[in-house]
N, CA and C of each residue as an Amber inpcrd file, in Angstrom:
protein
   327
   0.8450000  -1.1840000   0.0000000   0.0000000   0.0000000   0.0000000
   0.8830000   1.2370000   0.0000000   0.7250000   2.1270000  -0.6710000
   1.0660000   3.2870000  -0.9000000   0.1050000   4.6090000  -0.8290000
   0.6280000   5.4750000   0.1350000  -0.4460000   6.9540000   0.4410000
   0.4350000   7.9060000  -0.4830000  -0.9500000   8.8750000  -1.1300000
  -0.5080000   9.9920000  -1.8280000  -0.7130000  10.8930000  -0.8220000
  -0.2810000  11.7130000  -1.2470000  -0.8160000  13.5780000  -0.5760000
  -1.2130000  14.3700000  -2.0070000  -2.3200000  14.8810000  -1.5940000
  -3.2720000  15.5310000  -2.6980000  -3.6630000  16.9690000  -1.5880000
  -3.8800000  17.7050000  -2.6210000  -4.0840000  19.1490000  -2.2650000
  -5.2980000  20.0070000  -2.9590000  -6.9260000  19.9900000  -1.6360000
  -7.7960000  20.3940000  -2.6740000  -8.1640000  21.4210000  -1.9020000
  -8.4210000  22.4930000  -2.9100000  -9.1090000  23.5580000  -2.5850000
 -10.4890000  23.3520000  -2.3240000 -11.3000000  24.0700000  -1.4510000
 -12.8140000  23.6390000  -1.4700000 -13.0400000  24.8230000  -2.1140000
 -14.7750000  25.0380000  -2.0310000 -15.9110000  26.0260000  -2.5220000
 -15.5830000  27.3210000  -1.9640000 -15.0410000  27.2520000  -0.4980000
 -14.7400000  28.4930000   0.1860000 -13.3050000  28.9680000   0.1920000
 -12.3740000  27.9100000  -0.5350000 -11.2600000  28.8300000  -1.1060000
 -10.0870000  28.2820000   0.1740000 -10.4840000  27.3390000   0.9800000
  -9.8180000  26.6660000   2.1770000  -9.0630000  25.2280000   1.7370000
  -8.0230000  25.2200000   1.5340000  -6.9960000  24.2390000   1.5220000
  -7.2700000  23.2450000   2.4310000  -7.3800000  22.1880000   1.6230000
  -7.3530000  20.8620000   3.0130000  -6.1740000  19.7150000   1.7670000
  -5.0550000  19.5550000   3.2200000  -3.9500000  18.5940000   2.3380000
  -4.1210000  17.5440000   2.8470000  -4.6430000  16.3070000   1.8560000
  -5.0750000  15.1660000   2.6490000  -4.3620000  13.8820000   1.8990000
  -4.1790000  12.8470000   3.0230000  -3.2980000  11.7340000   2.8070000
  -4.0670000  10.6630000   2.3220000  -4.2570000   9.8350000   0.9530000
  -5.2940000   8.5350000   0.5020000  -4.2600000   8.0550000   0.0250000
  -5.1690000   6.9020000   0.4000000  -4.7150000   5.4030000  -0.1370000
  -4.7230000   5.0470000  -1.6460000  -3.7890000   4.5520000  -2.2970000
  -3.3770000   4.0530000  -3.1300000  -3.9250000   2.3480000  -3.6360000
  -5.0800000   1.6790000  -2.7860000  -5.2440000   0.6100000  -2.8550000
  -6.6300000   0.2740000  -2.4450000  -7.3280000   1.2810000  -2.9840000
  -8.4200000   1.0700000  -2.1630000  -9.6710000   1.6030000  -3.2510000
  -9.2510000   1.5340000  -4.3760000  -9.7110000   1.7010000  -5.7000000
 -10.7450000   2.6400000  -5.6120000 -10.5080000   4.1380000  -5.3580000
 -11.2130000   5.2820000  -5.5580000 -10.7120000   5.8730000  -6.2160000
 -11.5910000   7.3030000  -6.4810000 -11.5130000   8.4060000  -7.3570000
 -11.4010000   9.3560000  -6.6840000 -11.2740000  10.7860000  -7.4170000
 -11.4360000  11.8840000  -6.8840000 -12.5030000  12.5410000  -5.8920000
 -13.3730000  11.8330000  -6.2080000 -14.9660000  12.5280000  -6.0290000
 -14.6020000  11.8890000  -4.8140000 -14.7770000  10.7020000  -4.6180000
 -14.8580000   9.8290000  -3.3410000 -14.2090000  10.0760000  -2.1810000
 -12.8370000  10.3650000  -2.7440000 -11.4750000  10.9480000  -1.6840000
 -12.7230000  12.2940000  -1.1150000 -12.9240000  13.7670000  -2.3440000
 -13.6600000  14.3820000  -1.8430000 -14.6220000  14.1440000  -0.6050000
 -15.6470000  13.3310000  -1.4450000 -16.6890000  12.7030000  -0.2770000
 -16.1180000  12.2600000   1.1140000 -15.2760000  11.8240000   1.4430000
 -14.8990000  10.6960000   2.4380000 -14.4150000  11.8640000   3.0880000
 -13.6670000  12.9320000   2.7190000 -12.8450000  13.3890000   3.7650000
 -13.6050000  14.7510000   3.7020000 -15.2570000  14.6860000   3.4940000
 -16.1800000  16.0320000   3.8500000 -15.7170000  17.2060000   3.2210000
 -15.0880000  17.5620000   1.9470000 -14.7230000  18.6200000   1.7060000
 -15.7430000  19.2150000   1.0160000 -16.3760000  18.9400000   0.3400000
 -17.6240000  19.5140000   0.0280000 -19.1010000  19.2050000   0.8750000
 -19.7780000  20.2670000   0.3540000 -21.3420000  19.7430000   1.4040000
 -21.6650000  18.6240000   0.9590000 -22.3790000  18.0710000   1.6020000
 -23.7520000  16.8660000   1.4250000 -24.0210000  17.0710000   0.4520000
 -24.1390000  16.1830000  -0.6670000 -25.3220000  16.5440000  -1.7320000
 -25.0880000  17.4190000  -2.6820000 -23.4990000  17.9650000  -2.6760000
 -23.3570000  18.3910000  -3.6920000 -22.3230000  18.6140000  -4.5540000
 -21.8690000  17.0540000  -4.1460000 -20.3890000  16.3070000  -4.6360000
 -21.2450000  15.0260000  -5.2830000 -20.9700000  14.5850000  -6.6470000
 -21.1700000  13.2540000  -6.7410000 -22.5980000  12.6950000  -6.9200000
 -23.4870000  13.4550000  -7.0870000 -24.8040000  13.5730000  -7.0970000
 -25.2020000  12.2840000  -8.1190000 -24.3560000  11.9270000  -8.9870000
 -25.3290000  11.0540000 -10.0730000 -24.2170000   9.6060000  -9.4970000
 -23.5730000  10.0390000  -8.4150000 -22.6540000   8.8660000  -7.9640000
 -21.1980000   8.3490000  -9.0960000 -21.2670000   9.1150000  -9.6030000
 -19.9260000   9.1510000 -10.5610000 -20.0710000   8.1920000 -11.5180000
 -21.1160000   8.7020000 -12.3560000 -21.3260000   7.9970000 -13.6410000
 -20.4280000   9.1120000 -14.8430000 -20.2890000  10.0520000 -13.8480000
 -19.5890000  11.0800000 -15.3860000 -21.2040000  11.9870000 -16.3960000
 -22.1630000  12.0300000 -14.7290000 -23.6800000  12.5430000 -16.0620000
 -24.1360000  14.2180000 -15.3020000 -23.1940000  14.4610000 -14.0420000
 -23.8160000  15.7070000 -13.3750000 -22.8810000  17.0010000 -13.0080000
 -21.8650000  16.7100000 -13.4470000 -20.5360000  17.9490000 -13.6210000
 -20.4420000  18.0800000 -12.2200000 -21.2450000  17.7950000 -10.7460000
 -21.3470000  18.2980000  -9.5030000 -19.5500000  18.0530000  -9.0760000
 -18.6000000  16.9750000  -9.6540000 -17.3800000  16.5420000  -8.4790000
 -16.6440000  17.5980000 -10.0340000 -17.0190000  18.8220000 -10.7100000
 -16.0670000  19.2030000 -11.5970000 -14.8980000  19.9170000 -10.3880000
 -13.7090000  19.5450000 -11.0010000 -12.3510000  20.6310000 -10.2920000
 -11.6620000  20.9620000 -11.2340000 -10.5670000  21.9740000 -10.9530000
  -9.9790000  22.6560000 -12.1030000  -8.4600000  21.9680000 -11.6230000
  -8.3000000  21.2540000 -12.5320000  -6.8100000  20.5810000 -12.5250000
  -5.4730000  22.0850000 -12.6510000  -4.8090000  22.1010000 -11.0850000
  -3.8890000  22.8420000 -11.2610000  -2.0110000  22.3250000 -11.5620000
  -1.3290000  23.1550000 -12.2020000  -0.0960000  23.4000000 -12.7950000
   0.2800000  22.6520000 -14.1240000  -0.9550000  21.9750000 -14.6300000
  -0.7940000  20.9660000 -15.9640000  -0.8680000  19.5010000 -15.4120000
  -0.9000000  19.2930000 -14.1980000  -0.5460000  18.0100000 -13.9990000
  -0.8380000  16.9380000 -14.6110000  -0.4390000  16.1610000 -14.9290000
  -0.3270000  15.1270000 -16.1390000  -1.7950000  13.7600000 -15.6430000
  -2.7500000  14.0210000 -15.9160000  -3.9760000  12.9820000 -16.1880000
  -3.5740000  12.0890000 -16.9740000  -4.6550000  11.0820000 -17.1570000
  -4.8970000   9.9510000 -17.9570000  -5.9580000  11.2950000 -19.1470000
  -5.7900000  10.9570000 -20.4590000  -6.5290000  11.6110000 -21.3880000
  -8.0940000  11.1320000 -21.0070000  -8.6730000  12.6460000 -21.1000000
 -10.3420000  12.2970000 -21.1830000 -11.0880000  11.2060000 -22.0430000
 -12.0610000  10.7970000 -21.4880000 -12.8220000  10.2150000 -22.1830000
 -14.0900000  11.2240000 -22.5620000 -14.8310000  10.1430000 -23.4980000
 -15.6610000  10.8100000 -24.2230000 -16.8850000  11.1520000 -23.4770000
 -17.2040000  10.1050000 -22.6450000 -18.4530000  10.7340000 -21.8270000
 -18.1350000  11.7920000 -20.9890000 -16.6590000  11.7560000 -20.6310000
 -16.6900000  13.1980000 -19.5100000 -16.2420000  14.2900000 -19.9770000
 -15.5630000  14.4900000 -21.2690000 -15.7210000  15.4380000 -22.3820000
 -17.0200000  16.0350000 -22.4890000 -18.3450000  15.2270000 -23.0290000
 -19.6500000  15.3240000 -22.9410000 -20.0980000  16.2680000 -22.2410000
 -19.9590000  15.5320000 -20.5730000 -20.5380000  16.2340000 -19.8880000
 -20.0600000  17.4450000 -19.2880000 -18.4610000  17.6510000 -19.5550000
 -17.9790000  19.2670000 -19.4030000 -18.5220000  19.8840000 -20.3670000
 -19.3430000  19.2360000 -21.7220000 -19.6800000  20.6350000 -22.7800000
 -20.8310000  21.2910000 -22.1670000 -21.6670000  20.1900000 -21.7370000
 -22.9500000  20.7910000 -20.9670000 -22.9930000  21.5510000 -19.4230000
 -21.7990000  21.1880000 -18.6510000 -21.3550000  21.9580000 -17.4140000
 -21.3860000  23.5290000 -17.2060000 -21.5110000  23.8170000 -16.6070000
 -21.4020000  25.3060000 -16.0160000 -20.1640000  25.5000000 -15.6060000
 -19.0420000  26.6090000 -15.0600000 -18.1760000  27.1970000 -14.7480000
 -16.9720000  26.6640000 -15.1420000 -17.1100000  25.5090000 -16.6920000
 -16.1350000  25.0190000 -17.2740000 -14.6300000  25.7200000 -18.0140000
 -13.8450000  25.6130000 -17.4610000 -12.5090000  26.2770000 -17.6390000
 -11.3460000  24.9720000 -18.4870000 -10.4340000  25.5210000 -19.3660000
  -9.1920000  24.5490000 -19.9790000  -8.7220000  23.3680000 -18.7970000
  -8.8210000  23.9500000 -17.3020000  -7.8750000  22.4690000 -17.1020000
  -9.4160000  21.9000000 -16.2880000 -10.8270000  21.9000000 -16.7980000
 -11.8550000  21.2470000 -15.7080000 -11.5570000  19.7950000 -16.1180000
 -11.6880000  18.7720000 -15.2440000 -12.3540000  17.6760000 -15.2160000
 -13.2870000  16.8520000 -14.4270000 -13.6930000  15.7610000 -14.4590000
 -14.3780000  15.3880000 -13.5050000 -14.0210000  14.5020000 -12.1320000
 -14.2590000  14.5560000 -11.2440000 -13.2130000  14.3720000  -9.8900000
 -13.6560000  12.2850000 -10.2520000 -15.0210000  12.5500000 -10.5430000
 -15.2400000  10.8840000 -10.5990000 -14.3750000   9.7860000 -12.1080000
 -13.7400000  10.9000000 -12.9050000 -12.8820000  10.1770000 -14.0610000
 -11.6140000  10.2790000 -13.4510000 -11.5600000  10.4540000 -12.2090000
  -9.8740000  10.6020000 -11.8380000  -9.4640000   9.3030000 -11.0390000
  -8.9900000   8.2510000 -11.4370000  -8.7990000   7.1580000 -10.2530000
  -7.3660000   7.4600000  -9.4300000  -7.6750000   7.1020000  -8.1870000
  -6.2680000   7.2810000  -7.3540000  -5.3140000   6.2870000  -7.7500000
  -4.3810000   6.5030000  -8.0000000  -3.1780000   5.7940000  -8.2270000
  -2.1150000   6.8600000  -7.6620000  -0.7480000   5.7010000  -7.5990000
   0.6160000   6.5110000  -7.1200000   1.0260000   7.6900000  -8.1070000
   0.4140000   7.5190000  -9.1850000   0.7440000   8.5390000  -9.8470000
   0.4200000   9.8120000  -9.6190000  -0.6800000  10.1610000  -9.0360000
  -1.2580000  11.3460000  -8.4420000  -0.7520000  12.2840000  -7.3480000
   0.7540000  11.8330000  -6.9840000   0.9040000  11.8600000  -5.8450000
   0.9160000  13.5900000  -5.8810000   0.9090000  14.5420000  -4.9680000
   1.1780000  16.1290000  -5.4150000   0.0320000  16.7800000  -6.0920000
  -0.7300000  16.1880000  -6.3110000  -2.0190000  16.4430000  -7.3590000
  -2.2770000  17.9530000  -6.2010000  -2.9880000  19.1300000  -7.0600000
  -3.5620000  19.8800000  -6.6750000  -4.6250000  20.0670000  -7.3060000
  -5.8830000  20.2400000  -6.9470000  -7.3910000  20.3400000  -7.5730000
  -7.7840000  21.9460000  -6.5730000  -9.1450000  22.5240000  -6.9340000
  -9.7320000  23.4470000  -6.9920000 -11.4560000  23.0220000  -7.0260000
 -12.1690000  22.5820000  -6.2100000 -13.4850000  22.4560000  -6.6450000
 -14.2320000  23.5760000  -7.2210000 -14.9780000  23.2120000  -8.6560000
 -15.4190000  24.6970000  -8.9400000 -16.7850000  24.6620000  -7.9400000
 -17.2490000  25.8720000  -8.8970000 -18.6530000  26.3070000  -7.8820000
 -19.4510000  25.3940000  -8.5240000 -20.5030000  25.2110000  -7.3010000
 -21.4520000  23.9010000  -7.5610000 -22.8170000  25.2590000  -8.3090000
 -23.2000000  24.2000000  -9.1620000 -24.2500000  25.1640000 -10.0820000
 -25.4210000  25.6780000  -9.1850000
């Protein structure tokens, strides 16, 4: 098992640097969820099918993703407060590769 450190901004602009697991086959959204950084209900809403833009964050310094797919392409065209580095927190799986990751939750619609 291997822990990353990830660095997310919330809604109110408050840094929380938090330590996940590498083995425990989550995503972005989930890490979100689990460690309360967003409200109730308005992270993850369609449960991370990639259909409600709610877990969108703005990927900061370029950091190197896995290339989008087409459904979450999709659903950033139809998103609100969509910016060059948005993606969706539920197309992001944790791996060691992430380690340093910095995200930005945008504003929930």
């Amino acid at each position: 098992m291997q822990d990353i450190n990830i660095k997310i901004t919330d809604r109110n602009g408050n840094l929380h640097e938090v330590v996940v697991p590498t083995d425990m086959s989550m995503n972005l959204m989930e890490v979100i969820r689990s460690y309360e950084i967003a409200e109730d209900g308005t992270i993850g809403v369609c449960g991370g099918m990639a259909m409600c833009a709610s877990c969108q964050v703005y990927v900061q310094h370029n950091f190197p993703l896995k290339e989008m797919e087409a459904d979450e392409d999709a659903m950033l065209g139809e998103a609100y407060h969509v910016q060059e580095n948005s993606r969706l927190g539920c197309q992001i799986p944790i791996t060691s590769q992430l380690d340093g990751l910095e995200v930005i939750l945008a504003p929930y619609p």
